[in-house]
N, C-alpha and C positions, 0 to 999 in steps of 0.2 A: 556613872557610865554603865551601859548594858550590858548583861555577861553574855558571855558566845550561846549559851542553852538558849537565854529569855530571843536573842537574836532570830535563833533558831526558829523556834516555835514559834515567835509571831512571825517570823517570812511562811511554815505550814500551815497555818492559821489567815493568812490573807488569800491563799493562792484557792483559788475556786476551782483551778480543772483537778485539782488532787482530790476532792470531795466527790467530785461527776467520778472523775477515774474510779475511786473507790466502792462508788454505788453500781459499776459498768462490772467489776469485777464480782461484787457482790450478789447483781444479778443473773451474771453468768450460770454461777456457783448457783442459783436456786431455779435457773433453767433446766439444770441436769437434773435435777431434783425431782421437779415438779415439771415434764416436757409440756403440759399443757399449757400452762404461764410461757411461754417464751415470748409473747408480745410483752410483757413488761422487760423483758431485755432491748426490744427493737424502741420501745419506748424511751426508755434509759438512752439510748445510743443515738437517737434523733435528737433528746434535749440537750445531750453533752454538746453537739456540734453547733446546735442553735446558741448555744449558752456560749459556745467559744467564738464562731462568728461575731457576737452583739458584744462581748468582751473587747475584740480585739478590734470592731467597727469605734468603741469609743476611745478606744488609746487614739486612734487614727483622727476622731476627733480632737481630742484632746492636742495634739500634737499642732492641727492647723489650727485651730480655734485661736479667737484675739485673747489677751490676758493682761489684765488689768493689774499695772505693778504698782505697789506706792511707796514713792520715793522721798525719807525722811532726814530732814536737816537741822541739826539742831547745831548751836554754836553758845556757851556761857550755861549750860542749863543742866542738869546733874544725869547720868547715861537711865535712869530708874523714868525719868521725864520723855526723853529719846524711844523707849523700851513703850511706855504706855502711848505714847503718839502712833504708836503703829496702827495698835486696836482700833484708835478712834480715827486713823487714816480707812485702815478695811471699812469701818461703818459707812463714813461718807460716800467712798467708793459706790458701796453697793445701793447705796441712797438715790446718786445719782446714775450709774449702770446698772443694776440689779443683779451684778458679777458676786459671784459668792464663791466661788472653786478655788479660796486661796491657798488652802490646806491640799487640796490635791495636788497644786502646783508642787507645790514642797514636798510631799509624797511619792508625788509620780518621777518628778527629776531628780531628787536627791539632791533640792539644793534648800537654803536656806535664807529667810526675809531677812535677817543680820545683816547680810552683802549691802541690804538696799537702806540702812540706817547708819544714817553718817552722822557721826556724834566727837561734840571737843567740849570737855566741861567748862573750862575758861576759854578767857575770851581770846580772837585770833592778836598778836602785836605786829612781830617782825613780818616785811612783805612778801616773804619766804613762806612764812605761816601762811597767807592766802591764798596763794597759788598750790601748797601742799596739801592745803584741804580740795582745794578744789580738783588735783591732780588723783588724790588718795580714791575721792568718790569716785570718778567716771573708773577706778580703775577694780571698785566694788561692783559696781552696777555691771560695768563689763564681767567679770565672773560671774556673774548671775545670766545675763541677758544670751551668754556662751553656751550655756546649756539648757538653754527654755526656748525650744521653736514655736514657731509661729507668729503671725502680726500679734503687735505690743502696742497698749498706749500708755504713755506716765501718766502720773498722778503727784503731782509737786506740792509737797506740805514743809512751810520755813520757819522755824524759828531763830532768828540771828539777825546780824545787820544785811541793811537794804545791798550795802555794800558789796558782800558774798553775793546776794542772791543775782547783783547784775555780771556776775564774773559766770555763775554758775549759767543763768541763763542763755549768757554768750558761748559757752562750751556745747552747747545743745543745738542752739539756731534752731533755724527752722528744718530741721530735719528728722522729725519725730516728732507723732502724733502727741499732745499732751493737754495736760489741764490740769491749773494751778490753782493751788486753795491760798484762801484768806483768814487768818484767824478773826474772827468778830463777833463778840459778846462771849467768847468761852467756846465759841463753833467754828473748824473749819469751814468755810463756804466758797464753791467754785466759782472764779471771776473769771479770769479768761481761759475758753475750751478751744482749742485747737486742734479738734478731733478731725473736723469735716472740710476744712481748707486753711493748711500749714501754713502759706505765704498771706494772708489775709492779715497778717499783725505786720507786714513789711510793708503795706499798701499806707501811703502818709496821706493825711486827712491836710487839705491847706486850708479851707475853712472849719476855724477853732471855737469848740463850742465847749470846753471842758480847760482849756488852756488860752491863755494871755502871754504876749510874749513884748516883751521893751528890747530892741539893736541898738547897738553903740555908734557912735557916729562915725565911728573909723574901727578897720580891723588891724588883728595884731596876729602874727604867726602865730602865738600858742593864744590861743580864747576862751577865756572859762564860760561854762554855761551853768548855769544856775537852777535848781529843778525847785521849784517851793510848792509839791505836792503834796504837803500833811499841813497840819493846823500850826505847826513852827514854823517859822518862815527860816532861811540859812543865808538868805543876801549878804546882810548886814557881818556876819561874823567871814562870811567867801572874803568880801571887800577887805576887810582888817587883816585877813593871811594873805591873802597878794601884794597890800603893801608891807606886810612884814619881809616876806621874801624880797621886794625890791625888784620885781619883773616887770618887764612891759607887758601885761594882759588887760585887753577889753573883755568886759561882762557880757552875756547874753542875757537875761534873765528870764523865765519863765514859769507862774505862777500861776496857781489854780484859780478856775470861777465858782467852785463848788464848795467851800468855803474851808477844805481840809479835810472834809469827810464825806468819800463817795458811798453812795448810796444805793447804783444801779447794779444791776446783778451781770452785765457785760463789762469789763474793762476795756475791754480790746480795742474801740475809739480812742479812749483815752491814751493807750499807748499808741498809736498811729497818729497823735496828732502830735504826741511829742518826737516822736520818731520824723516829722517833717522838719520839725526844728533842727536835726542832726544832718539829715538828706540835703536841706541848703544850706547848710556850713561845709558839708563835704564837698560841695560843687565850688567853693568859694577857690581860687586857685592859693589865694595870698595867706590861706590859711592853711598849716601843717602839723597840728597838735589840737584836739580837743582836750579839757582839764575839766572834769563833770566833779560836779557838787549836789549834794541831792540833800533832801527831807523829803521820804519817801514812803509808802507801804512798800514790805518785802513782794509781795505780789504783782506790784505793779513794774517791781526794781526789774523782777525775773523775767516777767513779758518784755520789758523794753532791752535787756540784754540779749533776750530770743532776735529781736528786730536788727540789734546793732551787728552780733554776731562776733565775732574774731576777728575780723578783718579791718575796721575802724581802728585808726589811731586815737583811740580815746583813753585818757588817765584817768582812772578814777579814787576819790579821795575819801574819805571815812572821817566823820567827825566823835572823836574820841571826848566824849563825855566829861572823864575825871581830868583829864588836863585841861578842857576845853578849847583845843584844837584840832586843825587837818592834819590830816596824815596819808599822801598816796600811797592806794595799798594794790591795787591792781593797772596792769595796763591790759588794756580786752584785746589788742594784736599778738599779745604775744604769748596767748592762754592757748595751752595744744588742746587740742580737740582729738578723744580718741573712741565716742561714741558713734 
């Protein structure tokens, strides 16, 4: 921790008009001296004001200017992993913005990127745990975003299940500018930006060029829908826990044409076309429960929660690995939203 001296001296040591003040006095003192020198006084006295004006013109910048924040998630992964994903979040950032003024921000506001690194080193279980991570963030973020004026755009970087990332992404919606990374080959890379028009991930694509979809021949109040967007497929093990449970639920099913591993440097179709899939089920009247199953990219998880939003009665279920079964862990209606 810093002592009150070292405090000290680096707050006299950054402040620039104490320097001008000093050389205004200075020149004073050798105006008297030397009266023929007094234009290096008036000279002194024009550059202090010049020097304070462009000072106080870039706070003023600084203040409206956009700022580019990157927002990190990490879920099972040790806080040292969390801590280094920051760094490599700024790189991409500025990769694709050319924004570099991180360290100002944090200088100039007195706030700190921590807020904006949400980290749990095991994995989430109880459905308490979901909703508390997900409640914890927007309640960091918000500390942050309280004291940094100006337009913002996120920057979404996930490591954890797809799961989280569709809860998180519903807590967001479409109400802020953003753009979400995809871990791929050891590199964040930007797939869906939602810089330039926010509800453009809400627009449903009804001809399906990324998505396959099979209906049931009858519906059933609660209807699971089945998302087989990675190179797993999840049908087969969805079927086997609904008859285990012993519900009356019909399938949806829909499955990728791109054979488990996209390629294209847009996602954003892709989520608009499964996001139609969701839009006529909600129109359906006989239907009152969605029950979502996925094999996902977290990327894709988080664009399609941006679509769904809060407001969808959707359950969403988590395929837990070492037991090898579901598990509902969120419901996206009933996630507060306090961004």
């Amino acid at each position: 921790m810093k002592s009150k001296y070292r405090i000290f001296t680096e707050s006299l040591a950054e402040d620039a008009d104490l320097y001008f003040f000093i050389a205004a006095i200075v020149m004073s003192f050798l105006s008297f001296l030397a009266p023929g020198k007094k234009w290096l006084l008036i000279v002194v006295i024009l550059t202090f004001i010049a020097a304070y004006i462009l000072k106080h013109f870039r706070i003023a910048s600084q203040l409206v200017s956009i700022k580019h924040l990157p927002l990190i998630f990490t879920v099972g992964r040790p806080i040292k992993d969390a801590q280094n994903a920051l760094e490599t979040a700024q790189e991409a950032i500025t990769e694709l913005t050319s924004f570099k003024a991180f360290h100002k921000i944090e200088k100039r506001f007195d706030v700190r990127y921590d807020l904006l690194i949400h980290h749990r080193g095991r994995r989430l279980e109880k459905e308490d745990e979901w909703t508390d991570f997900i409640a914890d963030s927007q309640h960091s973020i918000r500390q942050f975003i309280d004291v940094v004026p100006g337009e913002k755009v996120y920057h979404a970087f996930l490591y954890g299940p797809a799961s989280l990332a569709l809860g998180l992404g519903a807590v967001f919606g479409c109400k802020h500018k953003i753009v979400i990374y995809q871990l791929l080959d050891g590199q964040y890379r930007p797939v869906i930006d939602l810089r330039e028009n926010l509800r453009r991930i809400k627009q449903p694509l009804l001809e399906h060029k990324y998505i396959s979809v099979s209906h049931p021949q009858r519906l059933t109040q609660d209807i699971a829908v089945v998302l087989d967007m990675a190179s797993h497929p999840a049908r087969g093990y969805v079927e086997e826990y609904i008859n285990q449970q012993g519900g009356d639920m019909e399938v949806v099913g829909v499955v990728n044409t791109y054979g488990g591993n996209l390629v294209e440097d847009d996602w954003t179709p892709v989520v608009q076309e499964i996001y139609s899939v969701f839009n006529q089920l909600q129109a359906k009247k006989d239907i009152t429960n969605i029950h979502l199953f996925h094999s996902m990219p977290v990327a894709l998880a988080f664009g399609l929660g941006i679509a769904l939003g809060n407001f969808v009665p959707v359950t969403v279920y988590n395929w837990e690995a070492s037991e090898k079964a579901y598990q509902p862990v969120l419901k996206l209606n009933e996630l507060e939203c306090i961004l």
